[in-house]
C-alpha positions as CSV (number, residue, x, y, z in Angstrom):
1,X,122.4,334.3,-10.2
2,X,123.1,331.3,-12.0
3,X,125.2,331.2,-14.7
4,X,123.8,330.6,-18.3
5,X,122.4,326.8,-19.2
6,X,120.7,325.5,-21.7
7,X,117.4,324.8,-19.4
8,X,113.4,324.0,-20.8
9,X,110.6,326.3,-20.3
10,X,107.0,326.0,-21.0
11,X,104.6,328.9,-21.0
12,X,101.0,328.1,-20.8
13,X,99.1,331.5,-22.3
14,X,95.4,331.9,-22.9
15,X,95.8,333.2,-26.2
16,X,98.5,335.0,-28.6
17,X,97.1,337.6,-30.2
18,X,99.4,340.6,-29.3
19,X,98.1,341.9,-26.1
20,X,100.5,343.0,-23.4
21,X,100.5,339.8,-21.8
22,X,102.2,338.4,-24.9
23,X,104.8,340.9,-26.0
24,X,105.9,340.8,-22.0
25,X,106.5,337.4,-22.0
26,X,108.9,337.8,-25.8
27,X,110.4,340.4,-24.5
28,X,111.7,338.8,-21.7
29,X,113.1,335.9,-23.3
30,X,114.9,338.8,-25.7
31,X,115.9,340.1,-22.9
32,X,117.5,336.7,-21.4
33,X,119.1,336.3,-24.5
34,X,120.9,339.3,-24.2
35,X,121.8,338.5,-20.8
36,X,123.6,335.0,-22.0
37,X,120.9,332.4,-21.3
38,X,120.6,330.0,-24.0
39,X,117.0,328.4,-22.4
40,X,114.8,326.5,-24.9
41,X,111.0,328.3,-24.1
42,X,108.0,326.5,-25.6
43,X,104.4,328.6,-25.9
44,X,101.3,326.7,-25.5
45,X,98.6,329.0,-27.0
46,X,94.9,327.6,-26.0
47,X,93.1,329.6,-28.0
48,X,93.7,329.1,-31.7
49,X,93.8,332.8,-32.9
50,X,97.5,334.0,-33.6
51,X,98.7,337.3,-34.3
52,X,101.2,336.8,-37.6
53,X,103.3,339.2,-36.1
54,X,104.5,338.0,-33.1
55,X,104.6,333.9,-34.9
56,X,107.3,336.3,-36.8
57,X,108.6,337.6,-33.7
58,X,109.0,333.5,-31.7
59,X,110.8,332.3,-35.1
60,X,113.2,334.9,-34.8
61,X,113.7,334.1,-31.5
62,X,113.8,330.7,-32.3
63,X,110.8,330.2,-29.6
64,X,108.5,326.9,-30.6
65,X,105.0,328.5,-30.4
66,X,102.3,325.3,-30.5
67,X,99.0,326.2,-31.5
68,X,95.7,325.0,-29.7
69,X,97.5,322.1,-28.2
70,X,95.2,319.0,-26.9
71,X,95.6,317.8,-22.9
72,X,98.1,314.9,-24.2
73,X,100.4,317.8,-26.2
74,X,100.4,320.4,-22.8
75,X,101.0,317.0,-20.8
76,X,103.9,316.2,-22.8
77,X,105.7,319.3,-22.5
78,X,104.9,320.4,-18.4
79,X,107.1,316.7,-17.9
80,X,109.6,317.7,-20.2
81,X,110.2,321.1,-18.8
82,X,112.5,322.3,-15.9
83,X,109.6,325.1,-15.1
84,X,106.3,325.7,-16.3
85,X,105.1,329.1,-16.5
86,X,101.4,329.6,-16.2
87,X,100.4,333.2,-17.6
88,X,97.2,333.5,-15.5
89,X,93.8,335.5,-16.3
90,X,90.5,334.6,-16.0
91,X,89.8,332.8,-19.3
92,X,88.1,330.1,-20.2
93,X,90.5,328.2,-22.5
94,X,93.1,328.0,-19.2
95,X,90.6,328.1,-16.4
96,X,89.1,324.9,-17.9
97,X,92.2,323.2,-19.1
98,X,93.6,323.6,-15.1
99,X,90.4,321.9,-14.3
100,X,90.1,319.2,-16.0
101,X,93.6,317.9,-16.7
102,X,96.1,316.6,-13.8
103,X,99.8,317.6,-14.6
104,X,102.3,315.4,-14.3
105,X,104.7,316.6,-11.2
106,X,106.8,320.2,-11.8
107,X,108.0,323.1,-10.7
108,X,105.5,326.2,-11.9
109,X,106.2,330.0,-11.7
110,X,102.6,331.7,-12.0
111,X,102.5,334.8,-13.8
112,X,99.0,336.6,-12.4
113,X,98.8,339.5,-15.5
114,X,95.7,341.2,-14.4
115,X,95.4,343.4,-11.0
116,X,93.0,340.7,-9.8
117,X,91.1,342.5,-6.9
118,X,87.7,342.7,-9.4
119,X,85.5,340.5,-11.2
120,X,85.4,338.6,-13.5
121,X,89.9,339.2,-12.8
122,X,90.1,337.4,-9.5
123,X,93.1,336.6,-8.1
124,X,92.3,333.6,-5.9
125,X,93.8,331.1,-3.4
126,X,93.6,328.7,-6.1
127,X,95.6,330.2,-8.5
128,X,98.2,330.8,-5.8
129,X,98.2,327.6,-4.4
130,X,100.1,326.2,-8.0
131,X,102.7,328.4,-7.5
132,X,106.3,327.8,-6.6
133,X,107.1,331.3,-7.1
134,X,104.7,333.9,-7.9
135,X,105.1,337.2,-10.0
136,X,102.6,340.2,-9.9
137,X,102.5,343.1,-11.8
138,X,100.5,345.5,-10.0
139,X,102.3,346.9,-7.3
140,X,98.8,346.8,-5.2
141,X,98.3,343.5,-6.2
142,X,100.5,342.4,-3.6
143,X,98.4,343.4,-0.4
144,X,95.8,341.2,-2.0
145,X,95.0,338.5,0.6
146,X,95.7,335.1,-1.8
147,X,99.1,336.9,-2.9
148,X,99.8,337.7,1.3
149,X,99.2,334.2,1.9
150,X,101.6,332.8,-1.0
151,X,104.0,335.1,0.7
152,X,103.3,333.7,4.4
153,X,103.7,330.2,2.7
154,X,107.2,331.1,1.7
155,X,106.4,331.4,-2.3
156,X,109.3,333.4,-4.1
157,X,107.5,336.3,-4.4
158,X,108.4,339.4,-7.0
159,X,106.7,342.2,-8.4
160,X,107.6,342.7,-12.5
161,X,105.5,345.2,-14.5
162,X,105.0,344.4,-17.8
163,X,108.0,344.6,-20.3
164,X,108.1,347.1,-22.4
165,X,110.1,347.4,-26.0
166,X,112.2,350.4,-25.8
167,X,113.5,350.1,-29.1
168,X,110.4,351.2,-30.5
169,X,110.4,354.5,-28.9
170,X,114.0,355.2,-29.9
171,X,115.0,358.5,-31.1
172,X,111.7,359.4,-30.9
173,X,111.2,363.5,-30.6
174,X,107.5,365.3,-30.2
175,X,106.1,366.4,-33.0
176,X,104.5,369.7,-34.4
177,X,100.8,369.7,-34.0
178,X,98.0,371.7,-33.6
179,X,96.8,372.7,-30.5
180,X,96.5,370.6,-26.9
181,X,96.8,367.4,-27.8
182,X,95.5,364.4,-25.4
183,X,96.0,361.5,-26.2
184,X,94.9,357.6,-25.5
185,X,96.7,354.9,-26.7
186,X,95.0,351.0,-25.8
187,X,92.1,349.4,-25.7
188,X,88.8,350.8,-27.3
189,X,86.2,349.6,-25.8
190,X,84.5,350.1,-22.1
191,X,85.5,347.3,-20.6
192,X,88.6,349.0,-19.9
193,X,87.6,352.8,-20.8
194,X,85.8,354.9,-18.4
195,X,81.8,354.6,-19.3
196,X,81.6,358.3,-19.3
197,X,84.6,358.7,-21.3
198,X,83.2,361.2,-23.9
199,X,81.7,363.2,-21.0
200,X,84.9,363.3,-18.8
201,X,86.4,365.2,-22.2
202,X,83.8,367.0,-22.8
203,X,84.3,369.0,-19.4
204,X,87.2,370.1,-20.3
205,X,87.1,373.8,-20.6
206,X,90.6,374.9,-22.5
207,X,89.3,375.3,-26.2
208,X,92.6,374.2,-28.4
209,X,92.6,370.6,-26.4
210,X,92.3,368.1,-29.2
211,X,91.6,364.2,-27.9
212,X,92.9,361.6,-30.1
213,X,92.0,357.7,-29.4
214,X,94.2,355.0,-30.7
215,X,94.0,351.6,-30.4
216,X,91.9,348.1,-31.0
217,X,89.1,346.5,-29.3
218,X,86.3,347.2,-31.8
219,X,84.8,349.9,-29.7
220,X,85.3,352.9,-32.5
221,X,81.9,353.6,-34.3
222,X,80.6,353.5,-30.6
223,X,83.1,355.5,-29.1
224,X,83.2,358.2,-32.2
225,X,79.3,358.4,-31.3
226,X,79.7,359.2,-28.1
227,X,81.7,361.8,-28.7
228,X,79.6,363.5,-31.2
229,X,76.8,363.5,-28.9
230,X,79.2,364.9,-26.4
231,X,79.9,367.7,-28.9
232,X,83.8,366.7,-29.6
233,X,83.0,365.7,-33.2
234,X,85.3,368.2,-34.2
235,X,87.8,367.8,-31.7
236,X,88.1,364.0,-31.5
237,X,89.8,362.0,-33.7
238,X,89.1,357.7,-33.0
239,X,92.0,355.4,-34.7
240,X,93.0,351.8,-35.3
241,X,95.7,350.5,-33.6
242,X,99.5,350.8,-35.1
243,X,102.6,349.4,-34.3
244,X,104.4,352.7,-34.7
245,X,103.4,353.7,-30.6
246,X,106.5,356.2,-30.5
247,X,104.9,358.8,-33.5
248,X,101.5,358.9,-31.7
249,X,102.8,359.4,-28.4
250,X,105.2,362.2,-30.3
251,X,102.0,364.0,-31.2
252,X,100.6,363.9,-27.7
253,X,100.8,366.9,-25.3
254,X,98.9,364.8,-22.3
255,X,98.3,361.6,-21.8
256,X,94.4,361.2,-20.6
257,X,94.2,357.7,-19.4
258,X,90.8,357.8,-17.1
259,X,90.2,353.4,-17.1
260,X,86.6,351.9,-16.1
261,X,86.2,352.0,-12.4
262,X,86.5,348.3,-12.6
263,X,89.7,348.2,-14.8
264,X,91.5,344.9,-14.6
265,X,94.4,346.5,-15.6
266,X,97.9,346.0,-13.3
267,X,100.9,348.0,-15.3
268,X,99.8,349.1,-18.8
269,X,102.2,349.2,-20.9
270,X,101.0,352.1,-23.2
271,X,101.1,353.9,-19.9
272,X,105.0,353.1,-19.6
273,X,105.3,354.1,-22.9
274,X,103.8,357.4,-22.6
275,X,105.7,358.3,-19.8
276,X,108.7,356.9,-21.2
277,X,108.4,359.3,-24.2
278,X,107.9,362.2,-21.1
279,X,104.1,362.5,-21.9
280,X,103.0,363.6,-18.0
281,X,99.7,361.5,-17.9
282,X,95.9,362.0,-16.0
283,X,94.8,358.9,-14.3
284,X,91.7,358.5,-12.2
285,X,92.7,356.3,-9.1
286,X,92.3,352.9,-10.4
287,X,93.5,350.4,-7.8
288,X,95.9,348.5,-10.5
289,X,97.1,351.4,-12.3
290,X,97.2,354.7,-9.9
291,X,100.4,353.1,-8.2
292,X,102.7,354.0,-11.5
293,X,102.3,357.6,-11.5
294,X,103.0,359.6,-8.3
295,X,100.6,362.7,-7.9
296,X,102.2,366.1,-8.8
297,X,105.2,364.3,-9.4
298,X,105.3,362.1,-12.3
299,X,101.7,362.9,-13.5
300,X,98.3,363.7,-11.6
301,X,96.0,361.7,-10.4
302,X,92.4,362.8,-9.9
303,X,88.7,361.6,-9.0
304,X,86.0,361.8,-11.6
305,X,84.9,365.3,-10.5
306,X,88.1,366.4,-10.7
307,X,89.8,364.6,-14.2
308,X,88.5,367.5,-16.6
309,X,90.0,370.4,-14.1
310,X,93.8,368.7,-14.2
311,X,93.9,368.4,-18.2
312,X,93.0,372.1,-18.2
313,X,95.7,372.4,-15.4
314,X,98.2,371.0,-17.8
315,X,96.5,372.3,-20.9
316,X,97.1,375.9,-19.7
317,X,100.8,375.4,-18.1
318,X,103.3,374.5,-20.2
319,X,106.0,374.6,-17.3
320,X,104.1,372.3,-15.4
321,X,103.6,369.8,-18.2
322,X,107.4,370.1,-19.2
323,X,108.5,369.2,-15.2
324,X,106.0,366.9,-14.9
325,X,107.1,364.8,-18.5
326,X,110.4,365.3,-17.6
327,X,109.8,363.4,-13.9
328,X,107.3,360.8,-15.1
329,X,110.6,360.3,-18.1
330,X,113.4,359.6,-15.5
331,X,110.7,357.4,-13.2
332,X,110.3,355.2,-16.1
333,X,113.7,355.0,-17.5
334,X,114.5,353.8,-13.6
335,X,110.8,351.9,-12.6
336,X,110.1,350.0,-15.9
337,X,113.9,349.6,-17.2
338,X,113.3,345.9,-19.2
339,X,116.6,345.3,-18.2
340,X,116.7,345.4,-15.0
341,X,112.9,343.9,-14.9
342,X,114.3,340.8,-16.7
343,X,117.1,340.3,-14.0
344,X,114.5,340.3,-11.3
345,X,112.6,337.4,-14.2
346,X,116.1,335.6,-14.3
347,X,117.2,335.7,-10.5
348,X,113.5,334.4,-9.5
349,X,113.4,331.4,-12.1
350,X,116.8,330.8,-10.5
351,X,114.8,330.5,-7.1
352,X,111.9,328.6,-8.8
353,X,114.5,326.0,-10.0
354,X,115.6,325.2,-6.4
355,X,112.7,323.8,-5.5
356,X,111.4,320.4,-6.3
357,X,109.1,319.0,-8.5
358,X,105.9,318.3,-6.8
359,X,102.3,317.3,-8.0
360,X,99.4,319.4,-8.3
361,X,95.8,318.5,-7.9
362,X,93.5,320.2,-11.2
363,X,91.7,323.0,-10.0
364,X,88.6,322.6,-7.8
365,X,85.6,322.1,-9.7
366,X,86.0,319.3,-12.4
367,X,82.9,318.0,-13.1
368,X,80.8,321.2,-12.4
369,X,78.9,322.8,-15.3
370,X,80.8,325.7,-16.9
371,X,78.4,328.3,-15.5
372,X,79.5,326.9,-11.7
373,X,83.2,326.9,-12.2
374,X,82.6,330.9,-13.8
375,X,81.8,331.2,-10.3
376,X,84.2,329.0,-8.8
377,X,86.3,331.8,-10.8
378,X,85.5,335.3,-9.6
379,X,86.3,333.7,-5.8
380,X,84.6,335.9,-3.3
381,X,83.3,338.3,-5.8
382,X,80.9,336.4,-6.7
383,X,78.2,337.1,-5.3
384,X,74.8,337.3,-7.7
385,X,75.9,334.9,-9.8
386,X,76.7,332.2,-7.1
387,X,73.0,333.1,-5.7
388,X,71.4,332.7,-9.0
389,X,73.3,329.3,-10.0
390,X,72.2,328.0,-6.9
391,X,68.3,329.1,-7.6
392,X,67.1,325.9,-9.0
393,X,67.9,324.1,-6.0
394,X,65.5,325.9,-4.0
395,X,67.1,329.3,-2.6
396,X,64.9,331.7,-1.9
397,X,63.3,333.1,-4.8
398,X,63.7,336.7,-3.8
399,X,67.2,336.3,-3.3
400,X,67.8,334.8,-6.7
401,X,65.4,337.5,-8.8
402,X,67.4,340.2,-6.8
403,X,70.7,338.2,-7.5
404,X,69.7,338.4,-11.5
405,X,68.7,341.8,-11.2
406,X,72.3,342.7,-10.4
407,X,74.0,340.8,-13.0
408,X,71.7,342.5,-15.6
409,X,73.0,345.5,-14.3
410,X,77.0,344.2,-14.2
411,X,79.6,346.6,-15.6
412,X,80.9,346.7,-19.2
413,X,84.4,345.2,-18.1
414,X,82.0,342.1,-16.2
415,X,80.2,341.4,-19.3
416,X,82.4,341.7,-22.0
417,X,85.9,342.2,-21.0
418,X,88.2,338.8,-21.0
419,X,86.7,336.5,-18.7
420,X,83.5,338.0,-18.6
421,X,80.0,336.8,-19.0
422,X,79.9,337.2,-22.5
423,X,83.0,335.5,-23.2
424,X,82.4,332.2,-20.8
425,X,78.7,332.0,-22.7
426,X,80.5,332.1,-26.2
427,X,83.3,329.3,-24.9
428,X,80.0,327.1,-23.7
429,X,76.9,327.9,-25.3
430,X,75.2,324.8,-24.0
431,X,75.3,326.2,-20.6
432,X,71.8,327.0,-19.3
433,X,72.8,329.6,-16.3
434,X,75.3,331.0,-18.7
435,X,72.6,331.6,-21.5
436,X,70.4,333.3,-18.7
437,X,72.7,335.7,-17.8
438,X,73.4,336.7,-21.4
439,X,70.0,337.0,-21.5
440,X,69.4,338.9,-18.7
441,X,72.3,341.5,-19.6
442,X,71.0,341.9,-23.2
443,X,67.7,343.0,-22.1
444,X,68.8,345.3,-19.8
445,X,70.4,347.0,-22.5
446,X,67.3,346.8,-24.7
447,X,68.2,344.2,-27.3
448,X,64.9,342.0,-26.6
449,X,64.9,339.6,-29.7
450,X,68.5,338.6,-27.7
451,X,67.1,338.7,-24.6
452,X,64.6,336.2,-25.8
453,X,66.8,334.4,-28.2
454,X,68.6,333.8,-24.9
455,X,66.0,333.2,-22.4
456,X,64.9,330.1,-24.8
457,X,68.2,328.6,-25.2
458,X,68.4,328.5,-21.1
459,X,65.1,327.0,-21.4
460,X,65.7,324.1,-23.2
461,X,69.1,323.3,-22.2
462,X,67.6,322.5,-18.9
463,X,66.9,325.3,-16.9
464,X,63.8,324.1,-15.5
465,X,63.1,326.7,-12.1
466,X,60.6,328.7,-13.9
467,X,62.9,332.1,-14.6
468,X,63.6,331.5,-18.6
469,X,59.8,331.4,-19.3
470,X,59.0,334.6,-16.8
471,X,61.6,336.5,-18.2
472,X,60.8,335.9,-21.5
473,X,57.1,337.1,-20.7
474,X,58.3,340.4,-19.1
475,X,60.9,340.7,-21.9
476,X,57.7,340.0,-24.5
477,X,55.9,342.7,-22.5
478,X,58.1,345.3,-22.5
479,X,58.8,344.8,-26.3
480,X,55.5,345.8,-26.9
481,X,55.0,349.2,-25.0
């Protein structure tokens, strides 16, 4: 490794707004302080929400953080730096900035922070292609192909979970409680939640399990619904987030964790944290996040059917949850050690910095309408959507009412999870295809004055192939039976 210098990074990040993204990247220049390196690192936040708390945290690291930056600001600084790292997921603010603005010639390290095997959070060739070394962090991320052929094309090439902050869950001892506790700590909302959430807890059969939800998202009022109807109101308790992680997980017995099918998710760190504090989790086998817990091990992993059957397995056998904590403790303490993760960080910007600048052509698709490069973006995944955005120019009209029907019918974590649907039509609105779609998925979920709210605005931004004016019909129509 090389020793200590006074060397210029740049980090290009979507937004700043706490997520794990975020806190991985600040802790990890904590932790290279600690190791000696006295490296200037510069955050370019796109998006121009900021969480207060971590500006706090980048002054006392004495980290510039730039807000909303134009082209000729993130210009600047890429020629200025001795590595640019580009914190990649699927949103608009960085997808379109890649497109539309060439950067000057440097060295790039691409940080890919989602599992990227499923829409809209697609890891494609593209995104590989900027790299001149490349860090994952799913551990199944790296049989995807665009990550095989980085690796074939000689890319430095490492695998880094996300960092967690250990100091937080110092001293840190379980606390008294009432009953079976199981707990959920992260996102509320079912872009990342299991759909059938409420019902998967409701199968469970031991009668002093208690589930307790913390987190953001906005998804509460919904989610506390849910689990009324499910017949939990009285054993379900739905919180805001908190900073204080370590005295929720200290009330937990279990750690429930079942994730949409569809989770974009690659090394959560509430999931580290759990099993850090020895909280043996339940996972279903979501292909970014079922490689951090080894089955009967460190924690169980099991299908839908069989989800409510290992929290009464662990609900009803103390022993087992106490050997299984204790393994899923040392695995962590070993598997997500920040310390160690940040050598891996140091010793592969040391490999990054060997190489040479080069340039980098913008991203395919300048000049395209958003709607197109949204395509451009899910890479082979695709699929409806590229048929429908291609149905003005005379596909086969089947095809593209088929193609529409499926996007209606898209997951939660496709619509409105980061980089979905929802979010590319708020980041253009005066995209006609875009428009379409939303309307198409707010009628499917019965919110017609949307649907045709929508179905309009496609209309008369240009969408001329006849579907905003049918759709608006049936969606007039069904509002009336």
């Amino acid at each position: 490794m090389a020793e200590p210098a006074g060397r210029t990074f740049v980090h290009l990040v979507p937004r700043f707004v706490g997520g794990g993204p975020e806190r991985t990247t600040l802790a990890l220049v904590a932790g290279m302080r600690a190791l000696g390196f006295d490296d200037r690192h510069s955050i370019l936040a796109l998006d121009r929400e900021l969480s207060p708390r971590l500006l706090l945290e980048c002054r006392r690291l004495g980290v510039e953080l730039v807000r909303a930056p134009d082209d000729e600001t993130v210009v600047h600084h890429v020629r200025e730096a001795d590595l640019v790292h580009i914190h990649y997921w699927n949103h608009p603010a960085l997808t379109s900035l890649l497109r539309r603005v060439e950067l000057p010639p440097a060295r790039a390290l691409v940080w890919v922070r989602v599992h990227g095997a499923a829409p809209p959070q697609v890891i494609t060739d593209d995104i590989t292609e900027l790299a001149d070394a490349l860090v994952v962090t799913s551990a199944s991320s790296l049989d995807l192909p665009p990550v095989e052929s980085a690796r074939r094309r000689g890319i430095p090439l490492e695998h880094i979970p996300g960092v967690i902050d250990v100091g937080r869950l110092a001293d840190a001892t379980p606390r008294p409680h009432r009953g079976i506790v199981v707990g959920y700590l992260g996102l509320v909302a079912h872009a990342k939640l299991h759909p059938r959430f409420a019902e998967l807890c409701a199968l469970v059969r031991t009668p002093d399990v208690r589930f307790v939800v913390v987190g953001g998202g906005g998804g509460h009022d919904e989610l506390r619904e849910e689990l009324r109807r499910a017949g939990l109101a009285d054993r379900s308790e739905v919180r805001e987030p908190t900073e204080d992680v370590a005295s929720v997980l200290a009330e937990m017995d279990i750690f429930g964790y079942p994730l949409a099918p569809d989770t974009y998710a690659s090394s959560d760190r509430t999931l580290q944290e759990a099993m850090w504090m020895g909280v043996p989790p339940v996972l279903l086998p979501s292909a970014g996040t079922a490689w951090m817990v080894d089955h009967e091990r460190t924690g169980l992993v099991a299908d839908e059917g069989g989800y409510a059957a290992a929290i009464d397995r662990l609900a009803t056998d103390p022993s087992l949850r106490a050997r299984l904590g204790a393994a899923a403790r040392d695995h962590a303490r070993a598997a997500f050690d920040p310390v160690e993760s940040t050598k891996r960080y140091a010793a592969l910007i040391d490999r990054a910095l060997e190489r040479p600048r080069r340039s980098r052509a913008p991203l395919p698709g300048a000049g395209e309408t958003a709607a197109e490069n949204f395509v451009r973006s899910l890479g082979t995944a695709a699929g409806p959507f590229a048929i429908s955005v291609a149905g003005s120019d005379g596909s086969d009209l089947a095809a593209v009412a088929a193609a529409d029907r499926l996007i209606a019918a898209s997951s939660a974590a496709l619509v409105r999870g980061e980089g979905g649907v929802v979010h590319h039509r708020n980041a253009f609105p005066d995209d006609p295809h875009l428009r379409l779609w939303s309307g198409l998925i707010a009628e499917a979920e019965g919110r017609l004055e949307l649907a045709a709210a929508e179905f309009e605005a496609a209309a008369a931004l240009g969408l001329s192939d006849g579907r905003p004016p049918a759709y608006l019909a049936r969606s007039a129509r069904t509002g009336q039976t």
